[in-house]
N, C-alpha and C positions, 0 to 999 in steps of 0.2 A: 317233561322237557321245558326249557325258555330258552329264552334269547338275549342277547348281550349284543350291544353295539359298541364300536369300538369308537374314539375318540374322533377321529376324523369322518365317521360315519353319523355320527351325533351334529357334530357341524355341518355335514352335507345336510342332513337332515332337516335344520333350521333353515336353512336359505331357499327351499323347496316352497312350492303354492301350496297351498292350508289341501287343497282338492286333493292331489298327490301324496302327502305327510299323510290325508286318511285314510289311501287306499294302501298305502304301503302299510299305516298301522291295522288293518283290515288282511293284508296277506301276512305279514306276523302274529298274528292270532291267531290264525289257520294252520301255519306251520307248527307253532308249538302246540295247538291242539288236535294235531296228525289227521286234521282236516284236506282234499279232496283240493291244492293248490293245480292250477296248470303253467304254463311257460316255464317249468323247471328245465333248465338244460347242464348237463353237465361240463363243465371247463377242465378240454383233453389235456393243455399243459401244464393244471394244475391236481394234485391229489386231494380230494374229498370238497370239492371248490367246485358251486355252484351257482347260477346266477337265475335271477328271475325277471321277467319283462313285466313292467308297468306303462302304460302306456308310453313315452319317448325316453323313460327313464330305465337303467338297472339297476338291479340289486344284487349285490354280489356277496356270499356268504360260507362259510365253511361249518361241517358238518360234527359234531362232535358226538360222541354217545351219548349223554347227555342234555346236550344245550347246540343253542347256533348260533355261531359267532360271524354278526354281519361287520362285514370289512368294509365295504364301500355302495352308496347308493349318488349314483352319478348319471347323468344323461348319457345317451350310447353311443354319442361320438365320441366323448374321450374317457368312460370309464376302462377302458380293455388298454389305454398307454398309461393310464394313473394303476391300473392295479400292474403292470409290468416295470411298472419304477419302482412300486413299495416293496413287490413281491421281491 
């Protein structure tokens, strides 16, 4: 498995505190190493769309066979109306 980040998830990602960029890159490592993650919850309006809690932030992600394609990593006030505008 890996992981793919998507454009606008690349950018979220810079603007983030160094503390945060290394726990997120610490739960992407776990993921693609079908490592023992918790706070996975499934997103009922969306198909195979998943999100993870980091501490005030989310991480929003889709499941492939394959690979995981992270879509949006955003704080959890307005991650849930930015992923219902792209979506």
């Amino acid at each position: 498995m890996n992981a793919v980040l998507s454009p606008l998830a690349k950018k979220q990602l810079k603007k983030l505190p160094k503390i945060v960029q290394f726990s997120i890159a610490k739960i992407v490592r776990d993921l693609v190493q079908d490592n023992l993650v918790s706070n996975i919850k499934h997103l009922v309006k969306y198909k195979d769309v998943y999100r993870i809690r980091i501490a005030d932030y989310r991480m929003v992600y889709k499941k492939f066979n394959d690979r995981y394609y992270i879509i949006l990593i955003e704080h959890r006030k307005s991650v849930y109306q930015t992923l219902k505008r792209i979506w």
